[in-house]
Residue, then its C-alpha position, 0 to 999 in steps of 0.5 A: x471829771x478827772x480827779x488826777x492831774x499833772x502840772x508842770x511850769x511853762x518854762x519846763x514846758x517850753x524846754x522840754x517838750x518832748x519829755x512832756x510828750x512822751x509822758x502823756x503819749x505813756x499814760x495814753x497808752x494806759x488809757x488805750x490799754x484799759x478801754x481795750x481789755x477786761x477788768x479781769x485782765x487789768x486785774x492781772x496786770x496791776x495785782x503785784x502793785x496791790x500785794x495785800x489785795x485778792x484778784x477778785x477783789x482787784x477785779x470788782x473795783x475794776x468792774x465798777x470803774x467800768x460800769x461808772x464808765x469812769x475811764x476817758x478815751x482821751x486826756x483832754x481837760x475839757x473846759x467843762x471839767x475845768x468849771x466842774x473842779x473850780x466849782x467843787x474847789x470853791x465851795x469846799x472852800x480850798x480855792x479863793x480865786x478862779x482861773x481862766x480855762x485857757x490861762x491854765x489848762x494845754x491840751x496840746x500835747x494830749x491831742x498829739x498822744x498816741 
């Protein structure tokens, strides 16, 4: 289950579709980028964001991600991940009242990204 998720009203949506488009194209990218190099080399990339953290600690973290087999392929929200989510929100009591899948969740954009 993703645990990140971005949301934007329908109307920016409607408005905007190509910002929305060329976001979620940007975090394909990263996607394709971390499914397609080691976790040495991610480790790399990303150091200077976590200056108070050594490279082979970076790299055990990154590591884990991959042994996990934490990263998607893709960013589609399945339906099952949504259920997954809802139930996790239910019961620790943050959500009072659930939401239809595909009231709430667009997959569009993120079966266009590349």
């Amino acid at each position: 289950m993703p645990y990140t998720a971005f949301s934007a009203k329908a109307s920016y949506i409607k408005d905007h579709p190509e910002i929305i488009q060329a976001f979620t194209n940007a975090l394909q990218k990263g996607m394709d980028y971390v499914n397609s190099h080691t976790p040495e080399e991610i480790a790399k990339v990303i150091k200077p964001q976590f200056e108070e953290t050594d490279l082979d600690t970076l790299t055990i973290i990154i590591n884990r991600y991959y042994e996990q087999d934490t990263w998607k392929e893709d960013l589609i929200f399945s339906e099952d991940a949504f259920t997954l989510l809802q139930n996790i929100l239910e019961e620790s009591g943050v959500l009072s009242e659930r939401v239809p899948y595909d009231v709430l969740v667009d997959t569009s954009f993120a079966e266009k990204a590349k």
